[in-house]
C-alpha positions as a Python dict, from the first residue, in 0.01 Angstrom:
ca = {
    (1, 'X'): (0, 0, 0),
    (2, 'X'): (-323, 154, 93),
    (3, 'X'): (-530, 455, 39),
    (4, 'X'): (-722, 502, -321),
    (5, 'X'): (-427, 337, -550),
    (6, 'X'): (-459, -13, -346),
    (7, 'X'): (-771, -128, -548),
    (8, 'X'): (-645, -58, -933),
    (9, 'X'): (-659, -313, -1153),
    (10, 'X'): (-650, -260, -1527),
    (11, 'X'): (-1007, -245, -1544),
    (12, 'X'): (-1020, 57, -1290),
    (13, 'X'): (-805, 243, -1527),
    (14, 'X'): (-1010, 217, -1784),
    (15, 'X'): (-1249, 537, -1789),
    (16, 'X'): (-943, 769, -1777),
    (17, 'X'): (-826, 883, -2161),
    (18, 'X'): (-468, 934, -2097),
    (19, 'X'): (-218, 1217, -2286),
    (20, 'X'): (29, 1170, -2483),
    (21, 'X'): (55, 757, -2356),
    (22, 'X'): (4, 395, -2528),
    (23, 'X'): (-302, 351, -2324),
    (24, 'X'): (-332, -9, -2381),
    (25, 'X'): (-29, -49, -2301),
    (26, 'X'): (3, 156, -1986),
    (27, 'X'): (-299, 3, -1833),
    (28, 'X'): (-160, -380, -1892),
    (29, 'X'): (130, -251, -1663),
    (30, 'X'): (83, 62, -1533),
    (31, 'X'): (329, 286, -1328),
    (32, 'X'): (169, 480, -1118),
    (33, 'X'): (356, 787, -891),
    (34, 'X'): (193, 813, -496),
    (35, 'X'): (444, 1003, -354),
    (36, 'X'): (734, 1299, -452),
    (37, 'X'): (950, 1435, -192),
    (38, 'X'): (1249, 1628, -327),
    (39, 'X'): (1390, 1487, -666),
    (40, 'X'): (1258, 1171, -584),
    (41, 'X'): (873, 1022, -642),
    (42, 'X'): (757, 681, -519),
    (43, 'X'): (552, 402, -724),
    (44, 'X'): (285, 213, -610),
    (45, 'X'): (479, -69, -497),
    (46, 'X'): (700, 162, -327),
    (47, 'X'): (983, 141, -555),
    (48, 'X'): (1208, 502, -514),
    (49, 'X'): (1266, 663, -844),
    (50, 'X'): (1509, 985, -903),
    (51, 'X'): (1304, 1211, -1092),
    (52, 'X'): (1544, 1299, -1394),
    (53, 'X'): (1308, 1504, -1622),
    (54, 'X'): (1152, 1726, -1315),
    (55, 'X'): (893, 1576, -1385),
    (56, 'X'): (824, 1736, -1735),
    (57, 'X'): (1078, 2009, -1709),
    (58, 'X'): (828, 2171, -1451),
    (59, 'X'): (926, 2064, -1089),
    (60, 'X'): (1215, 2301, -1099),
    (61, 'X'): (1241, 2394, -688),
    (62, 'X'): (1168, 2036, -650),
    (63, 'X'): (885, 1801, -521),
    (64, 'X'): (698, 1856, -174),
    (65, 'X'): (718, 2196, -172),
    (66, 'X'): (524, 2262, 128),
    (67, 'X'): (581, 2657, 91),
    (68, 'X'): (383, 2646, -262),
    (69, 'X'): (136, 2417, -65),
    (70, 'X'): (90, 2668, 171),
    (71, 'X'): (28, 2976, -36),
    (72, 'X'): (-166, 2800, -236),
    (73, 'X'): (-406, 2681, 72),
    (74, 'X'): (-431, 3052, 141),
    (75, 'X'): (-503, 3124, -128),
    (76, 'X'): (-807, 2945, -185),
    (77, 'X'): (-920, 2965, 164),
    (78, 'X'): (-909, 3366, 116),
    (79, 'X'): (-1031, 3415, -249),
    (80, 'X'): (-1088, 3082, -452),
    (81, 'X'): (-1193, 3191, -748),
    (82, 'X'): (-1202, 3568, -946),
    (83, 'X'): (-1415, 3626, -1228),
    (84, 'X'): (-1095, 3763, -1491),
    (85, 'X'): (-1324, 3931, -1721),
    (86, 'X'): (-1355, 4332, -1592),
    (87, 'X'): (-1255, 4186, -1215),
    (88, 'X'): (-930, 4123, -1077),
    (89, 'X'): (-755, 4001, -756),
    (90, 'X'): (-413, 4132, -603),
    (91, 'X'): (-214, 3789, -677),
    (92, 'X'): (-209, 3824, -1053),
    (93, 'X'): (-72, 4194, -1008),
    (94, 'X'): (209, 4046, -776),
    (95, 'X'): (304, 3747, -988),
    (96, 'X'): (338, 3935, -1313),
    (97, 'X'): (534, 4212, -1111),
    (98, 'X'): (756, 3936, -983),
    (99, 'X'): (837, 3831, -1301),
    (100, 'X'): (875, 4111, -1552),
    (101, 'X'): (1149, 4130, -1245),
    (102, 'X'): (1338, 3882, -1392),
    (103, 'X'): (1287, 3946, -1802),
    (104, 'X'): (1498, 4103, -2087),
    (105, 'X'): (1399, 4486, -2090),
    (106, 'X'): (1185, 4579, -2278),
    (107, 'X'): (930, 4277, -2195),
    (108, 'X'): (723, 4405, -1956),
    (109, 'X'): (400, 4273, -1942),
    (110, 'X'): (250, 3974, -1874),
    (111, 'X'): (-66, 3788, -2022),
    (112, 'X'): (-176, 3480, -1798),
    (113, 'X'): (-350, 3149, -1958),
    (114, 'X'): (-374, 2774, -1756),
    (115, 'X'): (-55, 2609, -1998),
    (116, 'X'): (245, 2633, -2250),
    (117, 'X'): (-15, 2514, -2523),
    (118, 'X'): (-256, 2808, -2424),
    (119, 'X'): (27, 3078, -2439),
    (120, 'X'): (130, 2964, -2789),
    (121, 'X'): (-237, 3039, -2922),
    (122, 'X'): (-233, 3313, -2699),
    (123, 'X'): (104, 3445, -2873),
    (124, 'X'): (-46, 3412, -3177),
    (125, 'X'): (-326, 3628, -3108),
    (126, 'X'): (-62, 3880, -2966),
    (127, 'X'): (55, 3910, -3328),
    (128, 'X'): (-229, 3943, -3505),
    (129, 'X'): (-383, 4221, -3285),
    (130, 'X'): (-24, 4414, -3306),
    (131, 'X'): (1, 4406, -3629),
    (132, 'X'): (-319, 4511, -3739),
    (133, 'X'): (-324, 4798, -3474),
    (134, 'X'): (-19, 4921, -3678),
    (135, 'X'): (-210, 4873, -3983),
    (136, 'X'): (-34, 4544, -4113),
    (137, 'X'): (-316, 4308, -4114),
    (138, 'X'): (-189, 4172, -4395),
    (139, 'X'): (82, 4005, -4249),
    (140, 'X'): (-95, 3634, -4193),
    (141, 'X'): (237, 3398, -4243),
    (142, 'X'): (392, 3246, -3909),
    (143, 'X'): (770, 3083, -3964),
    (144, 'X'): (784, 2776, -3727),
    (145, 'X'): (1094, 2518, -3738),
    (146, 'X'): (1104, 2128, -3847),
    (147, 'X'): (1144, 1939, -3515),
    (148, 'X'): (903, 2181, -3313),
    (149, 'X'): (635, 2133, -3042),
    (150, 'X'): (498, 2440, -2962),
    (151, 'X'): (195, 2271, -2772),
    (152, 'X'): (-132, 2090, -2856),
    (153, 'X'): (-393, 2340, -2897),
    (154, 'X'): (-447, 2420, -3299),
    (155, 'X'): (-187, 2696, -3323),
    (156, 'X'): (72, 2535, -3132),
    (157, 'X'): (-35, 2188, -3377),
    (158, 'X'): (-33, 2416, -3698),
    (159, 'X'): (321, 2586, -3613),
    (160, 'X'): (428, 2217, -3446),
    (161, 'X'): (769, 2064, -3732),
    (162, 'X'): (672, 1681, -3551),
    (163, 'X'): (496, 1529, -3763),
    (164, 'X'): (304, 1303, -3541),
    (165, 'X'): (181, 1576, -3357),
    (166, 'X'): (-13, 1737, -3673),
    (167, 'X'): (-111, 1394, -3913),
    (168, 'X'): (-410, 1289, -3759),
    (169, 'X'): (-537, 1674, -3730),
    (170, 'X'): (-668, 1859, -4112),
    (171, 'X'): (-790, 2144, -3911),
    (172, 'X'): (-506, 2365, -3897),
    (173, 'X'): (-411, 2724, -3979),
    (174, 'X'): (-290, 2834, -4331),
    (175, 'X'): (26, 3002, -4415),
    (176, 'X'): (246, 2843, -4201),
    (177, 'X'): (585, 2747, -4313),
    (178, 'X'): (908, 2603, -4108),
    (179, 'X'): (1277, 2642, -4137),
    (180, 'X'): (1478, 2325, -4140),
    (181, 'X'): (1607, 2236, -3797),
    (182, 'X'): (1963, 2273, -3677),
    (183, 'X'): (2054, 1949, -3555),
    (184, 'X'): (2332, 1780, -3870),
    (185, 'X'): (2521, 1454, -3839),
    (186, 'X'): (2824, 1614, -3795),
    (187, 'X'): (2778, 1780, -3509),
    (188, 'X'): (2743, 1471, -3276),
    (189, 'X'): (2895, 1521, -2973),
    (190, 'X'): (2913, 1880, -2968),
    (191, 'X'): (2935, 2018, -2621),
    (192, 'X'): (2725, 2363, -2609),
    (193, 'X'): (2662, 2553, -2939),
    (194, 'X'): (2789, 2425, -3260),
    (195, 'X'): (3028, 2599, -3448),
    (196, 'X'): (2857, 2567, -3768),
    (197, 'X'): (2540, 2621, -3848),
    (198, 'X'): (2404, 2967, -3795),
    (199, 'X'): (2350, 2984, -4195),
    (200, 'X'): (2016, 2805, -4111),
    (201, 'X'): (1879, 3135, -3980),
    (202, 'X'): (1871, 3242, -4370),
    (203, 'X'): (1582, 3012, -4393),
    (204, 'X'): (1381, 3281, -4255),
    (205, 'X'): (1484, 3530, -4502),
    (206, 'X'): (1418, 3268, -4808),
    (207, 'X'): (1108, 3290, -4675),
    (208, 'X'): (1108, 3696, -4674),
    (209, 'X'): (1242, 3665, -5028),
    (210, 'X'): (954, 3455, -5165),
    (211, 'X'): (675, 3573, -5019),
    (212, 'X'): (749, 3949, -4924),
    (213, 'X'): (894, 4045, -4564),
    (214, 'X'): (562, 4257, -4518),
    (215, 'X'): (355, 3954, -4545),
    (216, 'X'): (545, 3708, -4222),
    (217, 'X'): (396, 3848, -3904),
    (218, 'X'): (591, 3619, -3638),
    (219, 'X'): (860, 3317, -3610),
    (220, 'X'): (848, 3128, -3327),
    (221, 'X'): (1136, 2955, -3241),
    (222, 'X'): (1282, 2730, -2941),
    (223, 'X'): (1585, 2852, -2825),
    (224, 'X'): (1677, 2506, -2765),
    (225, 'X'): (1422, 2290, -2887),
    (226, 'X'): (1360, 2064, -2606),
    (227, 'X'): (1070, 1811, -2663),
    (228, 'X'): (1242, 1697, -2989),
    (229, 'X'): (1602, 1575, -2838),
    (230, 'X'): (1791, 1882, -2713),
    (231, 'X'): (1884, 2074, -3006),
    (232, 'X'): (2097, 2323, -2936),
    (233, 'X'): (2129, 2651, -3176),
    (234, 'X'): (2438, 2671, -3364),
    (235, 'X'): (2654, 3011, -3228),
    (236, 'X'): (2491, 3311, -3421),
    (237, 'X'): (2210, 3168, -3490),
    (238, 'X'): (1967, 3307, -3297),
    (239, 'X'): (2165, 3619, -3332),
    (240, 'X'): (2041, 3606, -3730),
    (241, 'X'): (1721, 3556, -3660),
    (242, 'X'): (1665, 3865, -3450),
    (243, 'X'): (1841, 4060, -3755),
    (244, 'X'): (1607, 3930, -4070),
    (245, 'X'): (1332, 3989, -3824),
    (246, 'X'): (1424, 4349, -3754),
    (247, 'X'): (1455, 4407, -4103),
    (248, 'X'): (1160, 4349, -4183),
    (249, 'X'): (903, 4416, -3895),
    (250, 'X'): (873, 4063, -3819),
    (251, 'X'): (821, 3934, -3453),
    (252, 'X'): (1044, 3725, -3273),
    (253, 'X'): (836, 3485, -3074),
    (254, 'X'): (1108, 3278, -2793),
    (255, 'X'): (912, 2973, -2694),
    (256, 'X'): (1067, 2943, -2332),
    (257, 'X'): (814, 2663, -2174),
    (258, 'X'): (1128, 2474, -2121),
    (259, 'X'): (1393, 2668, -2078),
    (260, 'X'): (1267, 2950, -1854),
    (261, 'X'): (1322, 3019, -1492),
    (262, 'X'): (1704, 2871, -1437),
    (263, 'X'): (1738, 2578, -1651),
    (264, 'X'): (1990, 2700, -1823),
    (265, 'X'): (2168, 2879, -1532),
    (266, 'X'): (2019, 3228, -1644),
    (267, 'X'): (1619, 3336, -1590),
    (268, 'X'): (1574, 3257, -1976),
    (269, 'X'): (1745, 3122, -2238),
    (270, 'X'): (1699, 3456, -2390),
    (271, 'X'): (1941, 3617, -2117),
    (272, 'X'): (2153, 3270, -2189),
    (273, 'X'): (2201, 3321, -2533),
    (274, 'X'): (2199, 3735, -2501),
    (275, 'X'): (1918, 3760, -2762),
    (276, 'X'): (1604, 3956, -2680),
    (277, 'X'): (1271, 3833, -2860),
    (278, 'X'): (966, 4024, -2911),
    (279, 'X'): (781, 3811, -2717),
    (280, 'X'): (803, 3462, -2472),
    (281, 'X'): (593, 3239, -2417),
    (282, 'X'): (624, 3068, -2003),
    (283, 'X'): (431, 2772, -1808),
    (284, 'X'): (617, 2489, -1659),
    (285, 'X'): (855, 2588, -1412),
    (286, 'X'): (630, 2899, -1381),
    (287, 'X'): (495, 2753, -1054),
    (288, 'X'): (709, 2431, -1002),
    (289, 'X'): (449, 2216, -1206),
    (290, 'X'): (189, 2273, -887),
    (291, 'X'): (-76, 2465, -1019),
    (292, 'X'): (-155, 2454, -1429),
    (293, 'X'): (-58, 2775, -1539),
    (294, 'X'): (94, 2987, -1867),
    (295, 'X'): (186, 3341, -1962),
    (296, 'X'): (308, 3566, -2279),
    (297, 'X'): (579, 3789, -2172),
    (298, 'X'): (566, 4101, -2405),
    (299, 'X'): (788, 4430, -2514),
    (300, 'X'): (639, 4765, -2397),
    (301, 'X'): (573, 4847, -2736),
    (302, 'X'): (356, 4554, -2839),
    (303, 'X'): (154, 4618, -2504),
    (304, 'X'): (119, 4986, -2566),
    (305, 'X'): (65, 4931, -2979),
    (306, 'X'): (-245, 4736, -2827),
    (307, 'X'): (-362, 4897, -2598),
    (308, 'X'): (-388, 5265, -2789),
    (309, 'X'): (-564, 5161, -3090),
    (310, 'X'): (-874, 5105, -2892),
    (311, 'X'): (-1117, 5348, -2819),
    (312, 'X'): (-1192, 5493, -2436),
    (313, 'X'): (-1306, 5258, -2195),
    (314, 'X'): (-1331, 4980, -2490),
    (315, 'X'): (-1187, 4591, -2448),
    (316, 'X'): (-832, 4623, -2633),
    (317, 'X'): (-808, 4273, -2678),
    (318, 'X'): (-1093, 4003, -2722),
    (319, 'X'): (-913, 3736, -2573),
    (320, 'X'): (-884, 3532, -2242),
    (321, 'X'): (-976, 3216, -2027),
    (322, 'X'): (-1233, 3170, -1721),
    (323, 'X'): (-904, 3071, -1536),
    (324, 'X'): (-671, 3349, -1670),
    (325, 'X'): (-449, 3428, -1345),
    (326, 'X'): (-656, 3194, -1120),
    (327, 'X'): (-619, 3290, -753),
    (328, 'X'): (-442, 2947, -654),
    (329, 'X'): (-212, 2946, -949),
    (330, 'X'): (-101, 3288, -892),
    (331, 'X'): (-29, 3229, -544),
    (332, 'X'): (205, 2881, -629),
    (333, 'X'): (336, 3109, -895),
    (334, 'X'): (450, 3414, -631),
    (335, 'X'): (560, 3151, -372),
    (336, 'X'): (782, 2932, -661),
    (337, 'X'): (962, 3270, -749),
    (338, 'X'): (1029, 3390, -392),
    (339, 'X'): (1208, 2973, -370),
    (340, 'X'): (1402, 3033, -687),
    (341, 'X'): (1516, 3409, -557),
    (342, 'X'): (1623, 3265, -199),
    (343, 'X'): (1767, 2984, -236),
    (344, 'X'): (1918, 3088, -526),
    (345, 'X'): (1847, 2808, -775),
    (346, 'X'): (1933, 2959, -1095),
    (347, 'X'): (2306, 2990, -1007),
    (348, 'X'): (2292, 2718, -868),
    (349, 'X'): (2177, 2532, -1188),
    (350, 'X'): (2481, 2705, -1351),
    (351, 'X'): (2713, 2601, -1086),
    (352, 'X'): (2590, 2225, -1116),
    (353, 'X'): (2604, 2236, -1468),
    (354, 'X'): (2981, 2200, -1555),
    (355, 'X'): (2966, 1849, -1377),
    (356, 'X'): (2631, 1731, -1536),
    (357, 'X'): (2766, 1798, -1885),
    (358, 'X'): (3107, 1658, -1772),
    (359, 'X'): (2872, 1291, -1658),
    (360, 'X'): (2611, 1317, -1965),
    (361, 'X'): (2906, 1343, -2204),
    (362, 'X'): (3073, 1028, -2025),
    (363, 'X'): (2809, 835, -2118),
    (364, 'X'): (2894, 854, -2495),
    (365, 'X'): (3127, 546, -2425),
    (366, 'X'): (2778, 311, -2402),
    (367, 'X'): (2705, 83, -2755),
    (368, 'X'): (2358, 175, -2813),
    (369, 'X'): (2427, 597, -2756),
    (370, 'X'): (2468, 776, -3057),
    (371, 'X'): (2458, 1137, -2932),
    (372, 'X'): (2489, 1370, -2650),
    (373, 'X'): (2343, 1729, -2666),
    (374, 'X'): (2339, 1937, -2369),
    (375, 'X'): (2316, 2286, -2205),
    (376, 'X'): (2264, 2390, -1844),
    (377, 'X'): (2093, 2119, -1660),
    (378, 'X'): (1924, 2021, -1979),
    (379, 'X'): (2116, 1701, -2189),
    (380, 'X'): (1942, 1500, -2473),
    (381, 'X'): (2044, 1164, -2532),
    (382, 'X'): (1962, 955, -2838),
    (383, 'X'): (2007, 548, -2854),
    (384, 'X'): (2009, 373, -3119),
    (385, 'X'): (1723, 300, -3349),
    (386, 'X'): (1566, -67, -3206),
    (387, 'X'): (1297, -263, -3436),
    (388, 'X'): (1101, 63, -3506),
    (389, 'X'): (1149, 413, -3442),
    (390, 'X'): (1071, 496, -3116),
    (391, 'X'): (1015, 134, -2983),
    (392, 'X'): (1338, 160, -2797),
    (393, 'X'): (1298, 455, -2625),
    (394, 'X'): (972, 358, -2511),
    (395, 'X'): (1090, 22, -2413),
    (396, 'X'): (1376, 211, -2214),
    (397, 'X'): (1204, 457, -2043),
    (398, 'X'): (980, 210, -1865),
    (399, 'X'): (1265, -23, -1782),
    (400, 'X'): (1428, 272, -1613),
    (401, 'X'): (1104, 362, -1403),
    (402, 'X'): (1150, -36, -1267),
    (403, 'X'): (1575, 62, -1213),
    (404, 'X'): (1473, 400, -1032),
    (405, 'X'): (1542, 659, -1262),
    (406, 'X'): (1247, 901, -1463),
    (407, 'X'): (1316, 988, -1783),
    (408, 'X'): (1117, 1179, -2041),
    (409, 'X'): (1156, 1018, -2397),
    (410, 'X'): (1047, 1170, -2740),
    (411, 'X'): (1097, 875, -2983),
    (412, 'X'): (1451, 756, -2946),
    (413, 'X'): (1595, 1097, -2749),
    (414, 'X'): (1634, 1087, -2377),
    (415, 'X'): (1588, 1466, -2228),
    (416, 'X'): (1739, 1454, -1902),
    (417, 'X'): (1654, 1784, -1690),
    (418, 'X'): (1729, 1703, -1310),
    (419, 'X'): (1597, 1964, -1066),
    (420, 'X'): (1749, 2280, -1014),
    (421, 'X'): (1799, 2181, -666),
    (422, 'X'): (1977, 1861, -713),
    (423, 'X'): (2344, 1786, -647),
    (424, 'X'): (2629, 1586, -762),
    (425, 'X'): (2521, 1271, -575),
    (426, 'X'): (2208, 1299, -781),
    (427, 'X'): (2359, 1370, -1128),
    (428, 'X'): (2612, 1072, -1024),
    (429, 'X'): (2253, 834, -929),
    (430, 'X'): (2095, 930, -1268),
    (431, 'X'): (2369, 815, -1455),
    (432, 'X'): (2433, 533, -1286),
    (433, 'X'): (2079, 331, -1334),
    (434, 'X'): (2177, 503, -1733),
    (435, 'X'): (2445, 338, -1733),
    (436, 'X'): (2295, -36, -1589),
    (437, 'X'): (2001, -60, -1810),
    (438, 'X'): (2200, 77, -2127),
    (439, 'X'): (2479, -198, -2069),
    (440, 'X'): (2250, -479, -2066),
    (441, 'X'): (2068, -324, -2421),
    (442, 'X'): (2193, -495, -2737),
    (443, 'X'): (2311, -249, -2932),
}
């Protein structure tokens, strides 16, 4: 191997501070990508790995795109870089025409940021400004869920239901309180939505009940919630949501980082599940993962609530980021949703999806597998608990990297999210390295 990866040692790793990663740990053995092509990436040994998660749910059209490439070379060559404050560039206009295109009426505006965490704080500030513009600034409580990750910047951390992601951090915002999650022992197995369930929506109007309706000004929910295992919602849950929240002026905040643009064989989970929130929150697949980038997808009426409380010619809302609709990002964004309208990749995910359900759910036969959730081309799979929680999972998902397969675990769930433009041959490869390293695990 040569090029810039053919000197690392461990020391040379040293002066990066990595994410979410055991960095110690990492760095003693580290596995290091140099190559995607397709749904495959390439370590620095030049092992072949089938990229299972899309990378992080983001590489949706696939690796290599050298369309995206292209745009986004333009791009920058052209115009690299627009001052967002009181200036604009064409590219952002396109991009959020492009996808309002593809939304539940009545969301029709978009507000751009640089990630999923930034359009959760974003979203929050969305609120806020609505609902004192209608002259309900008193409604400060946001309704989150146990087992959510709404990001990493402090709203997304103070609305987050994992633990982990909140402990070390005192800082957060007041009044927030979460509903219990949906996932129960029983429903193990369950292919789709449960049955049962729904009844967990009343959380939500507990909450109303104990500390007044006019006081919640948001829940933000997951449709499925995806970094936590794949929980899928119960039928009619989601359904009773959207009618405590009507009932009492509340927005319905759809966090759809994961689940937007054709993972689950519609544009959104909202069009998936046929329930319309107030607003969504996007990034990921947004531009295939090749240019950082988030948005807040609004309803007319939250725009235009906004908008007409401010005086002539004044800033309506005192919010943004120096790379708010960034030239380059816009352009992989416009150039990832002309690839997902011509090549048609969200029916495509829902034609492929009948057979990657059919293989997740086979693997339920394996010792150490104690559940299979799944949806679209998204599946969770949890193994059983090793010496501590989590140790297993971690220990798997690197002994998969060595097998060829990339998979993104939270704890002791496996979330398995192929690209939308892989086949049957792939879903068939995934399982089968699955299937070899979960054999030889004692269960």
């Amino acid at each position: 191997m040569t090029g810039p990866v053919s000197h690392f040692a461990a020391n040379s790793l040293e002066h990066h501070w990595m994410p979410f990663t055991s960095n110690r740990d990492f760095k003693a053995d580290p596995r290091l990508v140099v190559k995607s092509e397709g749904v495959y990436i390439w370590d620095h040994k030049g092992g072949k790995i089938i990229d299972g998660s899309s990378g992080l749910f983001c590489v949706a059209a696939g690796h290599g795109r050298k369309e995206i490439a292209d745009a986004v070379h333009s791009a920058l060559m052209t115009n690299d870089y627009t001052a967002p404050f009181g200036l604009a560039h064409p590219l952002s206009f396109a991009l959020a025409q492009k996808v309002c295109a593809i939304t539940p009426e009545p969301i029709n505006h978009i507000f751009f940021g640089n990630s999923g965490s930034e359009a959760i704080d974003t979203a929050l500030k969305i609120c806020m400004a609505f609902h004192r513009a209608n002259g309900e600034g008193h409604r400060v409580r946001f309704v989150s869920r146990e087992r959510a990750y709404h990001g990493v910047n402090i709203g997304g951390v103070s609305l987050a239901g994992m633990v982990k992601n909140r402990e070390t951090f005192s800082g957060v915002m007041p009044n927030v309180v979460c509903m219990r999650h949906t996932f129960d022992e029983n429903q193990r197995f369950t292919r789709g939505q449960p049955e049962n369930g729904w009844e967990l929506a009343n959380d939500l109007q507990r909450f109303v009940e104990t500390y007044g309706g006019s006081t919640i000004a948001a829940c933000f929910v997951e449709p499925i919630a995806g970094s936590t295992g794949v929980l899928i919602p119960p039928k009619g849950y989601l359904e009773r949501l959207r009618e405590i929240c009507d009932q009492n002026g509340i927005l319905l905040v759809f966090d759809e980082v994961i689940c937007g643009f054709g993972r689950l064989g519609t544009p959104f989970a909202a069009q998936a599940f046929g329930v319309t929130p107030d607003i969504m929150t996007l990034a990921k697949a947004l531009t295939n993962g090749c240019q950082p980038m988030g948005a807040v997808a609004v309803r007319d009426e939250i725009y235009d609530t906004v908008m007409n409380a401010s005086p002539e010619s004044a800033i309506e809302f005192f919010h943004g980021y120096t790379y708010s609709g960034h030239p380059a990002a816009c352009a992989a964004g416009l150039a990832t949703q002309e690839i997902y309208e011509s090549e048609g990749l969200f029916a495509r995910a829902a034609e492929l999806s009948g057979y990657f359900l059919d293989a997740m759910y086979d693997l339920r036969d394996l010792d150490i597998v104690t559940d299979v959730r799944g949806y679209g081309l998204l599946a969770g799979i949890d193994v059983a608990q090793g010496a501590a929680p989590g140790a297993r999972g971690a220990s798997l998902q690197k002994k998969l990297f060595w097998e060829g397969l990339h998979v993104k675990f939270t704890g002791d769930a496996g979330i398995i999210a192929p690209p939308l433009i892989a086949d049957r041959s792939h879903v068939d490869e995934i399982c089968q390295v699955i299937r070899k390293v979960f054999e030889a695990e004692k269960a």
